[in-house]
The first five atom37 places (N, CA, C, CB, O) and aatype in JSON, in Angstrom:
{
  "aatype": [20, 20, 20, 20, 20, 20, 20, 20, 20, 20, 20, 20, 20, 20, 20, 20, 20, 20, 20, 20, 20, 20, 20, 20, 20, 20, 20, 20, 20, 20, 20, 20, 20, 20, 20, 20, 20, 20, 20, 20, 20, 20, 20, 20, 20, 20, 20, 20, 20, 20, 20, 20, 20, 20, 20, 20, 20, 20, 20, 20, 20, 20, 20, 20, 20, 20, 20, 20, 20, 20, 20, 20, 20, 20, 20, 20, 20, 20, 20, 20, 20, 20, 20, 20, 20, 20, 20, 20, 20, 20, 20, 20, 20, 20, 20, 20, 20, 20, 20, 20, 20, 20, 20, 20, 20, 20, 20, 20, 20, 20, 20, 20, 20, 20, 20, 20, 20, 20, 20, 20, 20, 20, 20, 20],
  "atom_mask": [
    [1, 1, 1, 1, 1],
    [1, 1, 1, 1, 1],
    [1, 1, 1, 1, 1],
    [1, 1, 1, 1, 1],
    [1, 1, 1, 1, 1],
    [1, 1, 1, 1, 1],
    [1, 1, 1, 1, 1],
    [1, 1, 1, 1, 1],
    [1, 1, 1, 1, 1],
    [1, 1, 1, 1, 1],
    [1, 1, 1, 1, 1],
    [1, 1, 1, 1, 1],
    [1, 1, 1, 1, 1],
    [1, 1, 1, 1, 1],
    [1, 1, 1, 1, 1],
    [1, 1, 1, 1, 1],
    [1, 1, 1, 1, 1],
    [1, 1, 1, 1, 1],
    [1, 1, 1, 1, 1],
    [1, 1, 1, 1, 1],
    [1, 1, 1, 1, 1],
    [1, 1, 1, 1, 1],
    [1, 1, 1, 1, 1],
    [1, 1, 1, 1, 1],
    [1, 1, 1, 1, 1],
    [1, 1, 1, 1, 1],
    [1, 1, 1, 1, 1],
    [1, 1, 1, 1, 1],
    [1, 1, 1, 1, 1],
    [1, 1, 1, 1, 1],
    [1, 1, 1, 1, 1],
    [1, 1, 1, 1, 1],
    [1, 1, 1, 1, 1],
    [1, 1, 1, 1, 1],
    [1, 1, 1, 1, 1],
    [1, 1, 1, 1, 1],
    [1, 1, 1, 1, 1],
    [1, 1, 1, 1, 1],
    [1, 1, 1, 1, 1],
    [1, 1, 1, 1, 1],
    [1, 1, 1, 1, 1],
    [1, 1, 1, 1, 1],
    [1, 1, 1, 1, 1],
    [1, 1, 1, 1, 1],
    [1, 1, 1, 1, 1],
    [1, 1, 1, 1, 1],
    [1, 1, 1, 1, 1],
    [1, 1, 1, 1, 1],
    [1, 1, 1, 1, 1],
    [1, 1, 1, 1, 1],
    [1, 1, 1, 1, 1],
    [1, 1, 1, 1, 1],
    [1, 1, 1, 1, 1],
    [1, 1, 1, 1, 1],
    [1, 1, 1, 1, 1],
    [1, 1, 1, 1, 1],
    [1, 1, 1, 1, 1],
    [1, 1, 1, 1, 1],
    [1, 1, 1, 1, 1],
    [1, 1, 1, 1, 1],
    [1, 1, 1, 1, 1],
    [1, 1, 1, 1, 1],
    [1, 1, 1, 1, 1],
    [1, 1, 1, 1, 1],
    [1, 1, 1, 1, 1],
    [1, 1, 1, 1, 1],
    [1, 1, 1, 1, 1],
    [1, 1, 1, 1, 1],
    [1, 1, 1, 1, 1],
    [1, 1, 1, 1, 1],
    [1, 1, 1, 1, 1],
    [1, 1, 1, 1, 1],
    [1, 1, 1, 1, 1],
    [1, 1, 1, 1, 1],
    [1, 1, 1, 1, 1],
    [1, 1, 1, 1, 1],
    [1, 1, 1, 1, 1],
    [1, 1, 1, 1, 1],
    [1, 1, 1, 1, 1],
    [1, 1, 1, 1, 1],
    [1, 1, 1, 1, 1],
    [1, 1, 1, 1, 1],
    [1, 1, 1, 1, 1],
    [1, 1, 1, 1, 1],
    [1, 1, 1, 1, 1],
    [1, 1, 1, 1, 1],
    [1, 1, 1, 1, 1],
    [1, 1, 1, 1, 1],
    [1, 1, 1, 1, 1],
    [1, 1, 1, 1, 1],
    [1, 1, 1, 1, 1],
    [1, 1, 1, 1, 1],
    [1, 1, 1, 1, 1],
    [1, 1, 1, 1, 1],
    [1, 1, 1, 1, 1],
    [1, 1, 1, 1, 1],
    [1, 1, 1, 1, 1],
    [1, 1, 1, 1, 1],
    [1, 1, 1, 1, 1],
    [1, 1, 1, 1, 1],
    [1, 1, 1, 1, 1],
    [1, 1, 1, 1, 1],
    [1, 1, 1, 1, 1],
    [1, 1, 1, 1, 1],
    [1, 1, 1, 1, 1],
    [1, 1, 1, 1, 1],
    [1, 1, 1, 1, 1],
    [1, 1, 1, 1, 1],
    [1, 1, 1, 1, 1],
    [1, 1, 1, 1, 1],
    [1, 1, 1, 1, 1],
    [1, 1, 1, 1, 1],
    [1, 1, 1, 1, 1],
    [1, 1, 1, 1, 1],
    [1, 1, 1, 1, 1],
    [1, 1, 1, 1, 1],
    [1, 1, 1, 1, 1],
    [1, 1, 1, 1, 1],
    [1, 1, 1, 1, 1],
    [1, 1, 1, 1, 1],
    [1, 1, 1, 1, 1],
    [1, 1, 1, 1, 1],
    [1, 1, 1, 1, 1],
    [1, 1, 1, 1, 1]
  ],
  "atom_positions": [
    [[-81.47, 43.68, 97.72], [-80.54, 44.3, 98.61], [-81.09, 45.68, 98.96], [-79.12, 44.38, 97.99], [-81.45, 46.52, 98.13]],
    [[-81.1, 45.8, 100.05], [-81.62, 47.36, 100.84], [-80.77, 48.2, 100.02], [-81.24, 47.65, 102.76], [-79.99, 47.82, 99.15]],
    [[-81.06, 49.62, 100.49], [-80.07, 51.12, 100.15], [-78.81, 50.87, 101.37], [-81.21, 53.06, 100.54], [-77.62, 51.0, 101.08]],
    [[-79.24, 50.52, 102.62], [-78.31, 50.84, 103.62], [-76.79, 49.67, 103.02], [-79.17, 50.42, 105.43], [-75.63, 50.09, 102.93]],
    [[-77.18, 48.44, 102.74], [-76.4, 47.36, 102.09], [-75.41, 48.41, 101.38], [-77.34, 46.24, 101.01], [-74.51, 49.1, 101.85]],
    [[-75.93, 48.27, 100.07], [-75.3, 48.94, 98.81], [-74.72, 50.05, 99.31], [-76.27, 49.35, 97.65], [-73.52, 50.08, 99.03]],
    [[-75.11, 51.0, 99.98], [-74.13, 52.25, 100.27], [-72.55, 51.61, 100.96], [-75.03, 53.42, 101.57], [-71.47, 52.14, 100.7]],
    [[-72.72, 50.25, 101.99], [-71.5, 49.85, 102.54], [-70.76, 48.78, 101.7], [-71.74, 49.35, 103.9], [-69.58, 48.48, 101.87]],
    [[-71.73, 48.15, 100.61], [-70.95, 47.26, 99.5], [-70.3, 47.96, 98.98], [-71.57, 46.56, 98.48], [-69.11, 47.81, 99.27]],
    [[-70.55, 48.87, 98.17], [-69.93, 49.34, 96.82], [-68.5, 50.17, 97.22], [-71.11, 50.43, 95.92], [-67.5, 50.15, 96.5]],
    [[-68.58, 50.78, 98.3], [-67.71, 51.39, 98.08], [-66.39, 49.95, 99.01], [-68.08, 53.17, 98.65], [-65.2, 50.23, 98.86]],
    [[-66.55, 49.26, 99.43], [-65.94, 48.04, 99.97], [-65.34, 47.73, 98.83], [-66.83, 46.91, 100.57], [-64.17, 48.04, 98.59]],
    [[-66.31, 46.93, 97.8], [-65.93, 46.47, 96.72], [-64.92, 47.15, 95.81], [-66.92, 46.28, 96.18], [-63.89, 46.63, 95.38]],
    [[-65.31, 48.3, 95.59], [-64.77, 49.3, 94.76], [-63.16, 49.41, 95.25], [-65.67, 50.75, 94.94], [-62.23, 49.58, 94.46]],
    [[-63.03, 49.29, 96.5], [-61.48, 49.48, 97.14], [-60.8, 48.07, 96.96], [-61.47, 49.94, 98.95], [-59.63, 48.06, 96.59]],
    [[-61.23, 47.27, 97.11], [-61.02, 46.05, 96.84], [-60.59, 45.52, 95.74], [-61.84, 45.57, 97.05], [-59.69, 44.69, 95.68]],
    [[-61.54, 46.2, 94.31], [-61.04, 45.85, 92.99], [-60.44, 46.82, 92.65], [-61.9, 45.48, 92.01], [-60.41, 46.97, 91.42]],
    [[-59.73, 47.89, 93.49], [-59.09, 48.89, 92.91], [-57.48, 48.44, 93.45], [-59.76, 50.45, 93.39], [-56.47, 48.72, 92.81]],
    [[-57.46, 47.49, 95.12], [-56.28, 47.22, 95.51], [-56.33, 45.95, 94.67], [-55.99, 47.18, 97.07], [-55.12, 45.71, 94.7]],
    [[-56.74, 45.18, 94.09], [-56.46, 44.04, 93.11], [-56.02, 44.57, 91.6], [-57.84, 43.13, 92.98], [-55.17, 43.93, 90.98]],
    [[-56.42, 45.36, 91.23], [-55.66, 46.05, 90.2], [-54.53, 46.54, 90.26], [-56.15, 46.89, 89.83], [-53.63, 46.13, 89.52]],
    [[-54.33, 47.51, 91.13], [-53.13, 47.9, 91.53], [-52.05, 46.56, 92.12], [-53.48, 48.99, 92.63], [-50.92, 46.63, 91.64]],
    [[-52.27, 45.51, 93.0], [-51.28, 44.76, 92.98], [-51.13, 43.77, 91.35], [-51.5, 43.92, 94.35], [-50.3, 42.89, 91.14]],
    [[-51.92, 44.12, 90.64], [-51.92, 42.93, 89.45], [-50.77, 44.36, 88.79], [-53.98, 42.28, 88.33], [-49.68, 43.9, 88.45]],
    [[-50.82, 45.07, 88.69], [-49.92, 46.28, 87.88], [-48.38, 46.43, 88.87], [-51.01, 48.13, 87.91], [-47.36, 46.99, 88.48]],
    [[-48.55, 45.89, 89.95], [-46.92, 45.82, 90.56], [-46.48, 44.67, 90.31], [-46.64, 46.02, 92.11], [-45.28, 44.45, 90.46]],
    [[-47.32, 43.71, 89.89], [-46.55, 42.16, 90.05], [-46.42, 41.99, 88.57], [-47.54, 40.7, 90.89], [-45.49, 41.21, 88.39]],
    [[-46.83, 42.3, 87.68], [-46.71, 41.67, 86.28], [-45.27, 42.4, 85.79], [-48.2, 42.06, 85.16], [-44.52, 41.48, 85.46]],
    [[-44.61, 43.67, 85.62], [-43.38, 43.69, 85.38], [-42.45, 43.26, 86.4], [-43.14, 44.81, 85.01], [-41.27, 43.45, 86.1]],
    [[-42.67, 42.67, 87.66], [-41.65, 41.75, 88.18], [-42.0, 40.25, 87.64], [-41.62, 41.82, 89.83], [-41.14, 39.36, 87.67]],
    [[-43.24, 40.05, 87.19], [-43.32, 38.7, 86.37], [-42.48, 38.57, 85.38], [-44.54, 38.45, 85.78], [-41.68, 37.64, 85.35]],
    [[-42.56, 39.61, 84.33], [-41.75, 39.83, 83.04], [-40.22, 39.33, 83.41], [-41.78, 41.57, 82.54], [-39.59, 38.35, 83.02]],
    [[-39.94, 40.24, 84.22], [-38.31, 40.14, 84.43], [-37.84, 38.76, 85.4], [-37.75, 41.7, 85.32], [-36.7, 38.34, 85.58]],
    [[-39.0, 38.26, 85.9], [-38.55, 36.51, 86.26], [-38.27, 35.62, 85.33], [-39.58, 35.71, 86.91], [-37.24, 34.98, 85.11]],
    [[-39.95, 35.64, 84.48], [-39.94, 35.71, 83.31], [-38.21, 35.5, 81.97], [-40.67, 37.03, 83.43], [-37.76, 34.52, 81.39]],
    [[-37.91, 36.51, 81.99], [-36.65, 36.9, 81.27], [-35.57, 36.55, 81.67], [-36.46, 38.05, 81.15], [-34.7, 36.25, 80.85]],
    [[-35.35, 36.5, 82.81], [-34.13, 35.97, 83.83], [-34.23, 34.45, 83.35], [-34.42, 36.21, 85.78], [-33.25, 33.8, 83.01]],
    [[-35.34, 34.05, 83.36], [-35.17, 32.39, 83.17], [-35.2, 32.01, 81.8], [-36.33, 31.52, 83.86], [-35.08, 30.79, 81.66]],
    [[-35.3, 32.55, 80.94], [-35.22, 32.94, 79.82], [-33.49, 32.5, 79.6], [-35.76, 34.51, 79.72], [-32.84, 31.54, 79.17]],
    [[-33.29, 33.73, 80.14], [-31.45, 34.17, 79.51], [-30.53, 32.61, 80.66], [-30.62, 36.85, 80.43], [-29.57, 31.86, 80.48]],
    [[-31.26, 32.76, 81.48], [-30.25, 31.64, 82.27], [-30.38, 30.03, 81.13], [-31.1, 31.26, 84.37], [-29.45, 29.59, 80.45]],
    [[-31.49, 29.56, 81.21], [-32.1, 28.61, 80.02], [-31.21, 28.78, 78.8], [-33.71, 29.02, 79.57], [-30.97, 27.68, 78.31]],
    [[-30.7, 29.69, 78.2], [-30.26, 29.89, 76.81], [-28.81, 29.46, 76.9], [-30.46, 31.43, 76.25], [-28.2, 28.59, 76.28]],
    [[-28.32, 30.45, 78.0], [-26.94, 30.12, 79.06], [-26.74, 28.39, 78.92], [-27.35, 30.62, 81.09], [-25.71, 28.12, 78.31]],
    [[-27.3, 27.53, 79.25], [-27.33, 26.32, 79.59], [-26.86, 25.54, 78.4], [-28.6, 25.98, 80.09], [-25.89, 24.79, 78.22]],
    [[-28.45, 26.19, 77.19], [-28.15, 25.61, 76.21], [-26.82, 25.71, 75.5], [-29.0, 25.86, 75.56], [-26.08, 24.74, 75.35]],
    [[-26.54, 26.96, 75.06], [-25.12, 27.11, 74.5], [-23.96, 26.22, 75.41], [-24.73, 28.8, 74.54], [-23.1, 25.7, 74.69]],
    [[-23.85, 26.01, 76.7], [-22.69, 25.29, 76.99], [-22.9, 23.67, 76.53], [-22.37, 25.48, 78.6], [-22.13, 22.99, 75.84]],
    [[-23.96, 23.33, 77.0], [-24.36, 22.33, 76.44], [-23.9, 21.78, 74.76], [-25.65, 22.59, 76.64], [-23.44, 20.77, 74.23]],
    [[-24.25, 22.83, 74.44], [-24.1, 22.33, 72.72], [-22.57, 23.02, 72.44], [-25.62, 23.18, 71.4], [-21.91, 22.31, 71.69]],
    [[-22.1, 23.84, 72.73], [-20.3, 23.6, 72.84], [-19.71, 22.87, 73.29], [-19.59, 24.29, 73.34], [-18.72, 22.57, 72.62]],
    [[-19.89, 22.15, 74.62], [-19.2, 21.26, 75.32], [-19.73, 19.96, 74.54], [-19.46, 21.37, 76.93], [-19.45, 18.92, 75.14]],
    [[-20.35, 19.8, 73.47], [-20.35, 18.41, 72.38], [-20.07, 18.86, 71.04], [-21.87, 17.57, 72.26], [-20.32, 18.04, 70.15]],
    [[-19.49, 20.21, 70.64], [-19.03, 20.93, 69.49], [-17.55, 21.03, 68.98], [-19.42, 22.14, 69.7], [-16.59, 21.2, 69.74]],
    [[-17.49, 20.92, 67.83], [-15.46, 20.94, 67.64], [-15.48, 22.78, 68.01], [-14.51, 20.4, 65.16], [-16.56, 23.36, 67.96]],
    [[-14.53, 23.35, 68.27], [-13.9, 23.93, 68.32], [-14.44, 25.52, 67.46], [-12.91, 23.1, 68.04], [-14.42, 26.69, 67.84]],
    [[-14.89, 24.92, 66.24], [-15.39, 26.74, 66.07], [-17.08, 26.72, 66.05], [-14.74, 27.62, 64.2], [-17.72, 27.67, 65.59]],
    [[-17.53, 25.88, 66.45], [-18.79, 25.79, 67.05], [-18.83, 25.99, 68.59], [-19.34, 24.52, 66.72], [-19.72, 26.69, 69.07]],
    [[-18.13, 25.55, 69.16], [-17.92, 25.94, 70.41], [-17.38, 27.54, 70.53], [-16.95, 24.93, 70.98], [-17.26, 27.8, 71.73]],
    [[-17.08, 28.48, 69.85], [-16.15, 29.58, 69.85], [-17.43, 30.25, 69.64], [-14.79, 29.73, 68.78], [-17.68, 31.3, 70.22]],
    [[-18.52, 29.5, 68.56], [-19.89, 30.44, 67.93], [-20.8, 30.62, 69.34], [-21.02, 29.43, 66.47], [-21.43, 31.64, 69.6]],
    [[-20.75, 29.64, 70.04], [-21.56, 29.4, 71.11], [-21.31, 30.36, 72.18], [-21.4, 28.07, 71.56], [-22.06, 31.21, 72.67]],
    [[-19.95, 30.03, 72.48], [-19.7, 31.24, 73.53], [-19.91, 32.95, 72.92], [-17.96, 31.04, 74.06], [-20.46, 33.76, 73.66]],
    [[-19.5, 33.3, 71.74], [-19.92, 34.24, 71.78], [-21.54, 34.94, 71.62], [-19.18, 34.46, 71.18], [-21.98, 36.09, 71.74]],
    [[-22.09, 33.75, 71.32], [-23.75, 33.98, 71.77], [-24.19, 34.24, 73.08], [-24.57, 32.82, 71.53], [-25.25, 34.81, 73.34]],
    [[-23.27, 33.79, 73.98], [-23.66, 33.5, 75.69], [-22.94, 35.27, 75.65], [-22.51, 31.68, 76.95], [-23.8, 36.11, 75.89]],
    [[-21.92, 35.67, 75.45], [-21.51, 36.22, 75.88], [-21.88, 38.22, 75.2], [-20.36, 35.39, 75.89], [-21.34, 39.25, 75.6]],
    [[-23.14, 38.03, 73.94], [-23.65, 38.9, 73.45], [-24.82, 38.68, 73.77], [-23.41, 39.09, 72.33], [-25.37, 39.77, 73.62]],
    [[-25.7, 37.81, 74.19], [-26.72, 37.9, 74.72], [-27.9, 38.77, 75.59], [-26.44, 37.33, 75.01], [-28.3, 38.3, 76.66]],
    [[-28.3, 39.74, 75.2], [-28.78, 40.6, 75.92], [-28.01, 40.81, 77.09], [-29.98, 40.32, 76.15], [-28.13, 40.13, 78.11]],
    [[-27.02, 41.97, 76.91], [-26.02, 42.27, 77.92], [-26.49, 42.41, 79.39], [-25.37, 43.48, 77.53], [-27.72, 42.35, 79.37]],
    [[-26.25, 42.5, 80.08], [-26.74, 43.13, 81.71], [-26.99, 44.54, 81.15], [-25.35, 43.11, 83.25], [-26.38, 45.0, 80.19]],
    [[-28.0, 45.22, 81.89], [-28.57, 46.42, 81.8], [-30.0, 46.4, 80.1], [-26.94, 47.61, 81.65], [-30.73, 47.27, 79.64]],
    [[-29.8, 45.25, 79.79], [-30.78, 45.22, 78.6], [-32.61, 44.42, 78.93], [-29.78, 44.19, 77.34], [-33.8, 44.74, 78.91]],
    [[-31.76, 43.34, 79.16], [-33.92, 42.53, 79.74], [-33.86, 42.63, 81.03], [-34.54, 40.37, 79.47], [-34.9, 42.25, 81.56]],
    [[-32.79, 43.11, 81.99], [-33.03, 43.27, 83.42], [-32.23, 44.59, 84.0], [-32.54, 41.9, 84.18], [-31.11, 45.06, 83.77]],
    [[-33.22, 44.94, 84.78], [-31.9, 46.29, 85.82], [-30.43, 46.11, 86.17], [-32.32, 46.54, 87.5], [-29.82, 45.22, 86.76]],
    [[-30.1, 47.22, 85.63], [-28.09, 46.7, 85.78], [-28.5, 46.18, 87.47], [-26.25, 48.72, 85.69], [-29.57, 46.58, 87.93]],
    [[-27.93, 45.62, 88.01], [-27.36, 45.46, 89.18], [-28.0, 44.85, 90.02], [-27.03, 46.4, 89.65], [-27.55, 44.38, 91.07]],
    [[-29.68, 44.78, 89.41], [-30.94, 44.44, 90.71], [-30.34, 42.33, 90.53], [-33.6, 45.07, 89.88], [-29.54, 41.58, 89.96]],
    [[-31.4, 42.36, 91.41], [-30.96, 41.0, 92.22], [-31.03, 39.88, 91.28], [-31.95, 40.63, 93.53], [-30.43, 38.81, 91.39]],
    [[-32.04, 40.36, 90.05], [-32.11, 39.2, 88.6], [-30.68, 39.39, 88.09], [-33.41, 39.67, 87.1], [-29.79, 38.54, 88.11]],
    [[-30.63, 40.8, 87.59], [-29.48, 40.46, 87.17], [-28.53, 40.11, 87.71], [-29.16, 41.07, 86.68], [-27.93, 39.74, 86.7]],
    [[-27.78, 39.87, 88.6], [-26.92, 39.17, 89.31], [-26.9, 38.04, 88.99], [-27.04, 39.21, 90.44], [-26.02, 37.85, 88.15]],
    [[-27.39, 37.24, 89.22], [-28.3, 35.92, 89.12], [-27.95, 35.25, 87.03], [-30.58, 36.66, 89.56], [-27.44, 34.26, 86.5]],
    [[-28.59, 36.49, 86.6], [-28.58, 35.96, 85.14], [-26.54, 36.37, 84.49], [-30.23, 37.16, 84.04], [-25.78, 35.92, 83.64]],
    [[-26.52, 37.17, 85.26], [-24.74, 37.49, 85.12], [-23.96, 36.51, 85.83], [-24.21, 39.0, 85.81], [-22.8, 36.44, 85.46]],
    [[-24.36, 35.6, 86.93], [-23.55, 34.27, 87.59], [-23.85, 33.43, 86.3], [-24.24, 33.48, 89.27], [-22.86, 32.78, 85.97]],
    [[-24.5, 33.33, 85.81], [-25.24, 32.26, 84.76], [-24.24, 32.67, 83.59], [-27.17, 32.55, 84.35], [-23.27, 31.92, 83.51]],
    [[-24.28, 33.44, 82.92], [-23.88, 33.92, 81.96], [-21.73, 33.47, 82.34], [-24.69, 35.73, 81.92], [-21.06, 33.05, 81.4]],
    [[-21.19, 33.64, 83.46], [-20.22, 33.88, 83.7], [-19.73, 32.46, 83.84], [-20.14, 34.78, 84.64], [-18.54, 32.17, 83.71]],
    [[-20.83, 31.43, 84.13], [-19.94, 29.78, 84.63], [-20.36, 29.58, 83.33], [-20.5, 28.4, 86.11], [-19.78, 28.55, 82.99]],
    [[-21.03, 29.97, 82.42], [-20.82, 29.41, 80.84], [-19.72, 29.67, 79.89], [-21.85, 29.83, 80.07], [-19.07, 29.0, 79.08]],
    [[-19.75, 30.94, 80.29], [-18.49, 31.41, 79.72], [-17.4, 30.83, 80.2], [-18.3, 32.69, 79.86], [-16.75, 30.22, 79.35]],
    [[-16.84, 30.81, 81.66], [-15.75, 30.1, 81.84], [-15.98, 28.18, 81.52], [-15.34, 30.55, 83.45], [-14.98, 27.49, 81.32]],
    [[-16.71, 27.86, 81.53], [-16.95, 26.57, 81.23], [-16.79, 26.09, 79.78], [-18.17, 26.33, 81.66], [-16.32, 25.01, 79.41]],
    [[-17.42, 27.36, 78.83], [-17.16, 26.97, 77.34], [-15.57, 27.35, 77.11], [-18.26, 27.9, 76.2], [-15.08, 26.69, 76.19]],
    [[-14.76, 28.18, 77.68], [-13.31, 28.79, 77.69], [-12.92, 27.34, 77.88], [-12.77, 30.07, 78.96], [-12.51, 26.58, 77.0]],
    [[-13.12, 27.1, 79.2], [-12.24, 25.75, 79.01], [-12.1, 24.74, 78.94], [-11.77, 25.51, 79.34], [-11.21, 24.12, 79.52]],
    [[-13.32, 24.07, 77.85], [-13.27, 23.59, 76.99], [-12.53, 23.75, 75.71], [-14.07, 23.57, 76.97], [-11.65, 23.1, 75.14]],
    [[-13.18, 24.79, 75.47], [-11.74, 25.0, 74.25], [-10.38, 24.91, 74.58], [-11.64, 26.41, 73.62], [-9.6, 24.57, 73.69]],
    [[-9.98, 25.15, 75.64], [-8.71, 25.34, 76.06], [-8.09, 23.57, 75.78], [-8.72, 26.04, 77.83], [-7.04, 23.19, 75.26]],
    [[-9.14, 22.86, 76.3], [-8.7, 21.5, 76.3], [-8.56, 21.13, 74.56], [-9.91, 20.49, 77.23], [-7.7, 20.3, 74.23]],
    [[-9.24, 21.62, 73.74], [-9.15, 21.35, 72.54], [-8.16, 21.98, 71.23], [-10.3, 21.47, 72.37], [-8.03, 21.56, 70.08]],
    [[-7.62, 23.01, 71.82], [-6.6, 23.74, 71.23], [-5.02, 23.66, 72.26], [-7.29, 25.35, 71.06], [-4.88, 23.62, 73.48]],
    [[-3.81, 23.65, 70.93], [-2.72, 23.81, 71.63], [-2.29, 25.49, 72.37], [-1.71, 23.3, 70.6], [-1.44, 25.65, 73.24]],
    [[-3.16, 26.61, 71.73], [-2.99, 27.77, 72.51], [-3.99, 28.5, 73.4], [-2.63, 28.57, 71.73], [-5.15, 28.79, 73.12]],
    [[-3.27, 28.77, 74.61], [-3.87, 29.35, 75.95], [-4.39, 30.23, 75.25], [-3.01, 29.87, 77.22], [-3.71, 30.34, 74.23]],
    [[-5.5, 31.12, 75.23], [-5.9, 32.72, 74.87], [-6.35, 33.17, 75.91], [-6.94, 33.06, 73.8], [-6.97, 34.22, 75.8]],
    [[-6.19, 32.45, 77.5], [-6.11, 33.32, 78.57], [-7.78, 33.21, 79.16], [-5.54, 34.94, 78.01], [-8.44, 32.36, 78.56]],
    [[-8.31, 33.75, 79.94], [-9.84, 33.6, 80.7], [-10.7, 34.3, 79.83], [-10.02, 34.3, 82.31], [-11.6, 33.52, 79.49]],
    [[-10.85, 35.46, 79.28], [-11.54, 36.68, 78.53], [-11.59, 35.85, 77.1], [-10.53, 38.38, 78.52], [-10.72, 35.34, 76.4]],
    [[-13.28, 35.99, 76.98], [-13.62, 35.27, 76.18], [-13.72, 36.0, 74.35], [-14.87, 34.79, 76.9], [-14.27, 35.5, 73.36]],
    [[-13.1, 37.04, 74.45], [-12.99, 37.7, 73.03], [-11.82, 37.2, 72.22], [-12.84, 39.26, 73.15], [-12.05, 36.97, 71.03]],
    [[-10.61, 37.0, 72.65], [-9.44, 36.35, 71.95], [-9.97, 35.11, 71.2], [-8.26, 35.92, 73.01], [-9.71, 34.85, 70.02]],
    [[-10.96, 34.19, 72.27], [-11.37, 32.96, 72.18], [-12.0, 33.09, 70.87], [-12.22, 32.49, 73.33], [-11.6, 32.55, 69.83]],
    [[-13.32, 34.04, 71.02], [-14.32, 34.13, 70.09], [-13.63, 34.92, 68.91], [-15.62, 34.81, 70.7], [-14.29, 34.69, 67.89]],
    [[-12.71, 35.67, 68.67], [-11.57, 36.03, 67.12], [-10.88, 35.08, 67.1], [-10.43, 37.35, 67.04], [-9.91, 35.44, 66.42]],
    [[-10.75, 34.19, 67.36], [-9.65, 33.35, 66.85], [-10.35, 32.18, 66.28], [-8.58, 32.94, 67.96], [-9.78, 31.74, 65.28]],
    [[-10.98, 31.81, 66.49], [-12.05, 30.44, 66.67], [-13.54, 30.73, 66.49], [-11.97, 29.77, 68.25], [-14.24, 29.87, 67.02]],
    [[-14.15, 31.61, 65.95], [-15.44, 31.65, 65.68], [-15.56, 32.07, 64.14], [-16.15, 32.58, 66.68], [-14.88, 32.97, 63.64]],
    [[-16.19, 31.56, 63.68], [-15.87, 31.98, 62.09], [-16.92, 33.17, 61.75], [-16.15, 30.53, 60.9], [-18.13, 33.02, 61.93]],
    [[-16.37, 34.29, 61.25], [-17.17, 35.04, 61.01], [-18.18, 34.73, 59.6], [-16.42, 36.15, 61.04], [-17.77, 33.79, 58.92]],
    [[-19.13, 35.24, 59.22], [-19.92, 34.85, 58.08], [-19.46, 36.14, 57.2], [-21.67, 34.65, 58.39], [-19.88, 36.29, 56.06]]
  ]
}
């Protein structure tokens, strides 16, 4: 390769693997937090899943796993567009494991899933 080459490669190249670095350093913590979102939605699933085939204080243990689960503002930005997303998730489990139990007990404890989870989750 000539001098004239190399003087117009390198510095080409050099910008090139410097804008490939730089987009690999913007995309990997929005990887993480896709990443995590599918994570917490996945876990979401499982717990209704395995309450909605659970008696009653297994189902109470479950929901309050869904519902302590890395809160909003913990593996994702309060408010950004994951969390939304992983807080819809989190919210049809919760009402879904509620009423279930509801069907399995003679008392209402209402939508809010803390009455549910003291009354019916056995502490250790």
């Amino acid at each position: 390769m000539n001098e004239s080459r190399r003087k117009i490669l390198v510095p080409i190249l050099s910008a090139l693997v410097a804008a490939l670095l730089t987009a690999a350093a913007l995309y990997f913590p929005l990887f993480l937090r896709v990443t995590f979102a599918d994570d917490q939605t996945h876990i979401f699933d499982e717990m209704r899943t395995k309450a909605l085939a659970s008696d009653t204080t297994e189902a109470a243990q479950c929901l309050e796993y869904v519902v302590r689960y890395y809160p909003s503002g913990t593996k994702q930005v309060t408010a950004s567009f994951l969390d939304r997303i992983v807080e819809r998730s989190r919210a049809r489990a919760t009402a879904d494991i509620i009423a279930y139990l509801r069907s399995r007990v003679p008392v209402d404890l209402g939508p809010a899933p803390e009455p549910w989870i003291q009354q019916y989750a056995k502490q250790p």
